[in-house]
N, C-alpha and C positions, 0 to 999 in steps of 0.2 A: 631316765626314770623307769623304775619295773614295768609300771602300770600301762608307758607305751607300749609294752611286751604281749598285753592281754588284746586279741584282734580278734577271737575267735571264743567260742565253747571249748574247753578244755585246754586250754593255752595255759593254765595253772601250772599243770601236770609238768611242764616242762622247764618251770623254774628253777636255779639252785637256792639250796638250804637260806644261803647269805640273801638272797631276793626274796622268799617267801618271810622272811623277818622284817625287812622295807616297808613288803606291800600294804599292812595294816595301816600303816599312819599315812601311806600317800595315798589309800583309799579312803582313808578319814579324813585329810586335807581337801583331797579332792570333791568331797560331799559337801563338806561345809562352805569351800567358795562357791558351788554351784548353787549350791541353795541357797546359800547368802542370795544370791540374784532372784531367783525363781521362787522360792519357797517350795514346802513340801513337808516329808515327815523327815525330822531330822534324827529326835532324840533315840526313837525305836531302831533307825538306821546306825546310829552309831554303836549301838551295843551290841549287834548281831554279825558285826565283820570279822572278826575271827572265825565267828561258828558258820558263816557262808563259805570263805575258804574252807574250812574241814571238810565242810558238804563236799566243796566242787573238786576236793583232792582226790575225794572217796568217788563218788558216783559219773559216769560217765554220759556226756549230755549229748543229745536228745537222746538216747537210749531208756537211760533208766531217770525213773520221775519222781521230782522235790516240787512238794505241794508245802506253798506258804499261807497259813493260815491268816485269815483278814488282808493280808499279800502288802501292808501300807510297809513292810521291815524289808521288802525285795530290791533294795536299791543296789547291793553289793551283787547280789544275783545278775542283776543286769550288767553291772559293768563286767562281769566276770564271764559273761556269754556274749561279748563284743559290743556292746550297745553305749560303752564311755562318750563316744563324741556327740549324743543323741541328748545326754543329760541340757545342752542347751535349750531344748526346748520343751523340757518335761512340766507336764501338765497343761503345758498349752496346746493351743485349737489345732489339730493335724499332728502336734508331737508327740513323745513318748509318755504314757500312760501312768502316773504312779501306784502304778497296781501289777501284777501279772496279768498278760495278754495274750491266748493261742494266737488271735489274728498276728500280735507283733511279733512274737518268736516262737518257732518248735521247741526250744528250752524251757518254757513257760506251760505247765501241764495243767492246770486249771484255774479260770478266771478266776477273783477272789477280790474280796471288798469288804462283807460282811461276817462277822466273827461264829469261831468254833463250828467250821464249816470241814475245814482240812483231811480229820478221821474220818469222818465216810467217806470225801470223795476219795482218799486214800485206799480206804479196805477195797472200793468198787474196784478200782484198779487193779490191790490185790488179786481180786478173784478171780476179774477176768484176765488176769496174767497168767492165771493157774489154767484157766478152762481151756485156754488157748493153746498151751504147754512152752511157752516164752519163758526168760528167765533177767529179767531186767529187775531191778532194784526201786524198791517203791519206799519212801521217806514225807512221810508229813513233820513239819515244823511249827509249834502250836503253842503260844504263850500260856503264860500261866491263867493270865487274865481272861482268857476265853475258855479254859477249864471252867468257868463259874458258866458256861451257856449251855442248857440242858441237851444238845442235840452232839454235844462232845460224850457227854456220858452215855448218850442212845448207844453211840459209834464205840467208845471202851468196852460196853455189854456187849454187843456183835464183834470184837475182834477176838476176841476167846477162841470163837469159831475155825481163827485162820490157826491150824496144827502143825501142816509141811513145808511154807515157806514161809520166808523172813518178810515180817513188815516192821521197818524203824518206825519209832515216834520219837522224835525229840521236843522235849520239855523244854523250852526257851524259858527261865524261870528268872525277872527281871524285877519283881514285888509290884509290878505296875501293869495294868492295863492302858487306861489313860488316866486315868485320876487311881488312887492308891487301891490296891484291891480288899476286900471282903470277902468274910465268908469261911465256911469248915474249911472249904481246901486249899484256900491261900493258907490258914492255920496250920495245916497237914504238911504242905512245904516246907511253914517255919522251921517246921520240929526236925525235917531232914535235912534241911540248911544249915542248922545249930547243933545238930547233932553229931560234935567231932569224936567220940568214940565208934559210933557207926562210920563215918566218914574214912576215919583213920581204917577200919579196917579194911572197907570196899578199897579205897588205894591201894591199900597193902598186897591185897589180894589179884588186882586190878594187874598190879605194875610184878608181882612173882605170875601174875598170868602170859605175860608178854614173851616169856621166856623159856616157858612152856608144853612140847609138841601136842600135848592133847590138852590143851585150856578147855574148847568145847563140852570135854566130859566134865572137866573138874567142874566150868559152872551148872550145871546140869544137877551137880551135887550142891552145890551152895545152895542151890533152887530150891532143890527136895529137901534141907535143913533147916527153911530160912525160921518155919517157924520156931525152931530150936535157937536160933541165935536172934537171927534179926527182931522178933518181936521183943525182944531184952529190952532192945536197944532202940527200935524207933515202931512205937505205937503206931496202929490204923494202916498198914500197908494198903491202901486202897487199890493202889495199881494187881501189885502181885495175886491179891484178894481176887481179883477180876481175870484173874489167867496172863496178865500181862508181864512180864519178866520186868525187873526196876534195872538199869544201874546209874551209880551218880552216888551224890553228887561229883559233878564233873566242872573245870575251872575255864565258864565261856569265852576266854579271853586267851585259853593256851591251844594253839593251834594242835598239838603236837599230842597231847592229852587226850584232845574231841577225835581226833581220827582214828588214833590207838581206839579208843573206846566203840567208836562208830564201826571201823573193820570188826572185832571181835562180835559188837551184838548183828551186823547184818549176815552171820555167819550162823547162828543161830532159826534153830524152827519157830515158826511161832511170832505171835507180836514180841516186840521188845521196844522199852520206853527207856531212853540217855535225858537222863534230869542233867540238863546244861546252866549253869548260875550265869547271868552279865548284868551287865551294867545299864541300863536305858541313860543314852546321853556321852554314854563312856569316852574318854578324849578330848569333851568341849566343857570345859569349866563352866560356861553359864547352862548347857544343858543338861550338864549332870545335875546342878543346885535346883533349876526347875524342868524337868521333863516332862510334866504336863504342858506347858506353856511353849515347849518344844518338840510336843508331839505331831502337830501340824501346825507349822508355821508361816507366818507370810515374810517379805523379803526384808533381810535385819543388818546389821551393822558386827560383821566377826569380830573386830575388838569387843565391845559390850555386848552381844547378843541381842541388843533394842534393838524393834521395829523399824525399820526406816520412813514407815510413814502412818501420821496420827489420824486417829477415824473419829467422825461425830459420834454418839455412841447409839448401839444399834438396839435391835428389837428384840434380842438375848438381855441388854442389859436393860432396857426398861422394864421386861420381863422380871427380871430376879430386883429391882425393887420395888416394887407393885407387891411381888410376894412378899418380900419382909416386912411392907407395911400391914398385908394381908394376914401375917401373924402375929402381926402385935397388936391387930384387932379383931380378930377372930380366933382362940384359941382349939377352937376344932379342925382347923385348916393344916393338913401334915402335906409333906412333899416325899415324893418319891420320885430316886433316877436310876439308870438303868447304868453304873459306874462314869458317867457324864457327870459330877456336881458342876464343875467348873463351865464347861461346855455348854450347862443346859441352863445355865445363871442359877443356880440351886447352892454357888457356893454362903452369900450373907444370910440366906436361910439358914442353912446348917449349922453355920457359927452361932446365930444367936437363939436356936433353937433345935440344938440338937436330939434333943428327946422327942422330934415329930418330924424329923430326917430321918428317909430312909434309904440306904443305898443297897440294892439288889445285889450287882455285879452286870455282869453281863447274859442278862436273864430278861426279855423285854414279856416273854410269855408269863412266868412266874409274876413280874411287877403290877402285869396290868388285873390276875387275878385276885393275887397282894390286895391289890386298891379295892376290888369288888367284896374284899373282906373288911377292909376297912370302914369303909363305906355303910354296908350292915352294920358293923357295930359304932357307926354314930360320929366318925370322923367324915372331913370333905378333903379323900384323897386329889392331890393333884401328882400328876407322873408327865415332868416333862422331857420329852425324845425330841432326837428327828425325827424328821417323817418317811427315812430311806428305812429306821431301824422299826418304826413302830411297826412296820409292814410286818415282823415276823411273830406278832402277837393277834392278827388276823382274827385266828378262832375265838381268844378269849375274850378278845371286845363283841366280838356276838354272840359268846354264848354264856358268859359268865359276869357282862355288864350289860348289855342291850335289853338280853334275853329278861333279863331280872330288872331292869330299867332302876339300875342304882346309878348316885348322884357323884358318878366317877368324872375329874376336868382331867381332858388330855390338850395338854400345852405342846402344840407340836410345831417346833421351831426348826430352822432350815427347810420350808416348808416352799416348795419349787426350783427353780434351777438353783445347785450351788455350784458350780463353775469347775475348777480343779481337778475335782477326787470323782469326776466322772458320773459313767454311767449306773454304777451299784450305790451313788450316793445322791444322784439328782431324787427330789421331794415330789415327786407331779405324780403320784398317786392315790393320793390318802383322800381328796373330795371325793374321788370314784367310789372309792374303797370303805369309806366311813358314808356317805350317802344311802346307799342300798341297803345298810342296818336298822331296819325296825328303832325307835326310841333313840335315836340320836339327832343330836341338832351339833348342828356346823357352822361354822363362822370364821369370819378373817378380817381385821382389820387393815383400814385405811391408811395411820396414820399410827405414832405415837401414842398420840391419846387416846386412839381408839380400842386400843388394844389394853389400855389404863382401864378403859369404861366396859370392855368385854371379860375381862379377869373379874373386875366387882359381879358384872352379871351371872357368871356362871356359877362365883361362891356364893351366892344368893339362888342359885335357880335349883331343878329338884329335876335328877335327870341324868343320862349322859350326853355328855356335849365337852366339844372339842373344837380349839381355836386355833387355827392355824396364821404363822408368819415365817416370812423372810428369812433368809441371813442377809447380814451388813446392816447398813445405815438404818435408821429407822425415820421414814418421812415426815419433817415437819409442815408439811404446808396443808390449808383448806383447815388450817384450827378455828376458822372462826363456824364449819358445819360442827358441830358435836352435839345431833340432836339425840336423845335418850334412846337406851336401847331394849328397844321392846323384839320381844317373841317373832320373827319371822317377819321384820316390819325392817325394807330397805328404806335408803334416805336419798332424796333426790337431791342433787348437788347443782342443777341447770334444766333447766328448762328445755329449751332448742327446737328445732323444728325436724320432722320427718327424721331426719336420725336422730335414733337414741344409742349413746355408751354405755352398756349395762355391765359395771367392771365389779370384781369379786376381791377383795383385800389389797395386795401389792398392785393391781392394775388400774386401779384407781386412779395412781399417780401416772403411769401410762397413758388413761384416758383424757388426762389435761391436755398432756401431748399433742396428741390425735387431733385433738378439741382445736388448736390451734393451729394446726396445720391443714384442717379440712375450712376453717374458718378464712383463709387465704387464698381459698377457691370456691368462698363465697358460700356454704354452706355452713347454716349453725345449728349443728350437731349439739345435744341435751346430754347430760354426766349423770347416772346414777348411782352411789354407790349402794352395792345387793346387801355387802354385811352378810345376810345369812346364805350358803348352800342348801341346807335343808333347815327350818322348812322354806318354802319360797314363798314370796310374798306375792302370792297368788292376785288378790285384790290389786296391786298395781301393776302386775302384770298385763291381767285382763284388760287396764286401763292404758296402757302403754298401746295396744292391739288398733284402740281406736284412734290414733293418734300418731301415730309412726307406719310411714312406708317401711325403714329397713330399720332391724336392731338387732345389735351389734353385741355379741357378749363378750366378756373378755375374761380368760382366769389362766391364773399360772398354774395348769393341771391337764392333764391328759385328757383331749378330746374325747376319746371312748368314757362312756359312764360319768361325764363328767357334768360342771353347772350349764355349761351349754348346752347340752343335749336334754337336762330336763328343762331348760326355759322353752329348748324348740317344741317337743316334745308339749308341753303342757299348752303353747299356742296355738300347734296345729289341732290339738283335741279340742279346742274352743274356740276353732275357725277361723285362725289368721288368716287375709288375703296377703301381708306383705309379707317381706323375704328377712330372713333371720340370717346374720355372717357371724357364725362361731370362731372368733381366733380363742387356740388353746395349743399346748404340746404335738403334734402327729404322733400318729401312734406308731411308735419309735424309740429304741434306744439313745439317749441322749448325751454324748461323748463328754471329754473335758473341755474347757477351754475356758477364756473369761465371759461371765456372766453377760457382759452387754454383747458381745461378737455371736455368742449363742442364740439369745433373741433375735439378732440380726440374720442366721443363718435359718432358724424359724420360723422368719418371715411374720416376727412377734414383736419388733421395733416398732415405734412410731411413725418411722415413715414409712414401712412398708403397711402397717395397715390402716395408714392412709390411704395408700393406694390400694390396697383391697378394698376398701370400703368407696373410692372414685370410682372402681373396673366395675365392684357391685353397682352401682346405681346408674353407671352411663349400660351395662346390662338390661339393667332392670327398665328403661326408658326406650329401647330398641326392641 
């Protein structure tokens, strides 16, 4: 096999002709039985394999730096910088990362997780390559999909700036983000995609350029013309418009095509953007037909591409039917997502309501201000995210929802550990982070139904507030507590003696746990479940005070700022004598792995805090 041939970074380079025509498919074989086992991103991996060899032909690794934008499409990267016998244990606990990792490799130039990141930390690069007087080759690779996220366009308007040396951009342009894209500049693409008279000539031009000795000048001249020809022929140059040089389009899938093009523009001053066309899914007959559904996936069956194993259905999907009943009985109620429909359960919305569907793109800053507009003019936006993405709408939720205390719902799903996709995608900051904002109220259900009885509350309430859940399964047990849900008013689940469980949404079911294992050493421990972060039901806190030696909070969120710290916080200001044990996240980067071994290494299982809760009180007795 070729592929045995790849042991190192730049092992490409020393292929023949007849091998580099191999590699693609046994690099595409090779993905899909590993992932068959593992899971991961498939369909974005499979379309980018050509255009990663072109990279690794062209640039010379660790030297010169290839920045992958959102990083989930770096799988050929890795196998191509030595890392192939490593795919066995990607995205599990201790293994390979599905993301780009400085810790894991010097080939690996900047962490990456979250979109339309790549162009600045790119030009940074640029610059200080220049100030330095270095001369290594710097390449951002940047979907189209993350073109719609406003801090790609910050980074277009700044690269103007770079004059004397070359920064590549490649256009990875695959008509998908993760759900189909929107918007002016997916539009803008269309037209250069379709448009074979421009196309026909850039080739023409492209391929009498090859042959050439001063191509350099001659595009220099194209450039200085374009508005004489090219505007004829394809509307809106935004790139060029922007100081950035276009060429393309280019055929993601011809090895030979992408490098020719890639040597010519890194030879050039100045930014220069290769508009590269593929395929998402390219090579695998069920991930081409659905490459959503194959954008990250769990472990499937390569004949049929079905899942190998069937789930109860979880708190995304209770979520998107709650809403569509919530729009068939409420006509004010619109939904907004952040190019998630599928992901965020917003797709049976949209179907049977598409004129109060809204999909942004991938713009979480823009959506949440969206909602604040909406919102005044008399709809009840809801905008459901994770809660790794909602983090980077921070300002607008305080200053453009809190601030003005409009009646925005944020539905924030994946909402604490999600396992896999690591540390730029674990949920365990959003109570911190949405707590300390003026007019917001917080909340997290227990259970299925509660999260049923938390969505009617908040299209009924006047306000901003935001409900956070899980990913996976969605708990069915303790349906017979479903008392009403009032304003900052938690629900006691148990009684118990001297310890009390004061668990916050998913820990709830947690605290059963607990319950029964501290019950086996003769202690019986009390369940409450909080329901609300902010505000805190102050009233039975006070009364928990008098009544408990030790209480115990528990939430899937980050210790610092979190619901524990205002429950301790608010008892020691009203003169607790007993001892309060906060289990939550440590404040710490939180790697991949599966969701239960994470808890476990947290010291956030059941039986471990059992035993922090037995070391607490044989403590607290000495």
């Amino acid at each position: 096999m070729v592929l045995e041939k790849i042991k190192q970074p730049n092992d490409i380079k020393n292929l023949t002709e007849e091998e580099l025509k191999l590699l693609p498919d046994e690099i595409r074989n090779f993905l899909i039985e590993n992932l068959s086992k593992t899971g991961g991103h498939l369909a974005s991996n499979l379309g980018v394999i050509e255009l990663t060899m072109a990279l690794h032909l062209l640039l010379d690794f660790p030297k010169d730096k290839l920045i992958w934008d959102v990083g989930h499409q770096a799988y050929t990267h890795k196998i191509l910088t030595g890392r192939a016998d490593e795919f066995e244990h990607l995205r599990q606990y201790g293994g390979m990362s599905g993301f780009p990792k400085r810790q894991e490799s010097d080939c690996d130039s900047f962490d990456t997780g979250h979109s339309s990141t790549s162009l600045s930390a790119a030009l940074g690069y640029c610059m200080a390559r220049d100030l330095q007087g270095e001369d290594y080759k710097v390449v951002a690779v940047i979907g189209d999909g993350a073109l719609t996220g406003g801090l790609a366009y910050e980074a277009l308007n700044n690269a103007s700036q770079l004059k004397k040396s070359n920064f590549l951009i490649v256009l990875n342009d695959n008509e998908m983000s993760i759900s189909k894209n929107v918007g002016g500049m997916s539009t803008n693409l269309e037209r250069l995609r379709t448009s074979s008279k421009y196309l026909g000539l850039k080739n023409n031009v492209l391929s009498s350029l090859e042959s050439w000795p001063h191509g350099e000048r001659i595009i220099r001249k194209i450039r200085s013309a374009k508005n004489g020809i090219k505007s004829l022929m394809v509307p809106n140059m935004v790139f060029e418009d922007l100081g950035i040089m276009y060429l393309g389009p280019v055929d993601g899938h011809n090895v030979k095509a992408m490098l020719d093009t890639f040597k010519m523009a890194s030879n050039i001053e100045g930014p220069v953007l290769v508009h590269v066309i593929t395929k998402k899914g390219n090579g695998y007959e069920p991930a081409e037909r659905h490459p959503s559904r194959f954008h990250g996936t769990d472990i499937f069956e390569i004949e049929t591409g079905l899942p190998q194993r069937s789930s109860n259905p979880g708190y995304t999907d209770v979520f998107s039917t709650v809403m569509r009943k919530m729009g068939d009985r409420n006509p004010e109620v619109v939904a907004i997502t952040a190019a998630m429909a599928d992901g965020a359960g917003l797709k049976r919305f949209r179907n049977m309501f598409p004129d109060r569907f809204f999909d942004v793109g991938i713009a979480e800053e823009h959506a949440v201000t969206f909602a604040a507009g909406l919102a005044l003019g008399g709809r009840v936006p809801v905008f459901a995210v994770y809660s790794s993405f909602l983090q980077r709408a921070y300002d607008q939720i305080l200053e453009d929802v809190c601030l003005q205390n409009l009646h925005v719902i944020f539905a924030i799903d994946r909402a604490g550990l999600v396992g896999a996709d690591g540390s730029t995608h674990q949920g365990i900051f959003d109570v911190s982070f949405l707590s300390s904002m003026p007019n917001m109220t917080v909340m997290a259900p227990k259970n299925k139904w509660e999260l049923s009885d938390m969505m009617k509350f908040a299209v009924a309430y006047d306000g901003p507030i935001a409900i956070r859940y899980p990913r996976g399964e969605a708990y069915c047990g303790l349906k017979e507590h479903r008392a009403e849900i009032v304003l900052g008013k938690a629900e006691q689940i148990k009684a118990g003696k001297k310890v009390m469980l004061l668990a916050l949404g998913s820990m709830v079911k947690r605290a059963e746990e607990v319950e029964a294992l501290l019950l086996d050493h003769g202690i019986d421990a009390g369940i409450c479940n909080a329901r609300f972060a902010k505000p805190l039901d102050e009233q039975y806190i006070r009364g928990l005070a008098n009544d408990y030696d030790l209480i115990v909070t528990m939430e899937e969120n980050v210790l610092t700022g979190g619901f524990g710290q205002q429950v301790q916080t608010f008892l020691v200001d009203n003169g607790y004598k007993g001892q309060v044990l906060k289990i939550a996240v440590p404040d710490e980067f939180v790697q991949h792995g599966s969701v239960t071994l994470l808890f476990k290494e947290l010291k956030m299982d059941a039986q471990s805090i059992a035993e922090r809760i037995l070391d607490a009180l044989e403590n607290r007795a000495n």
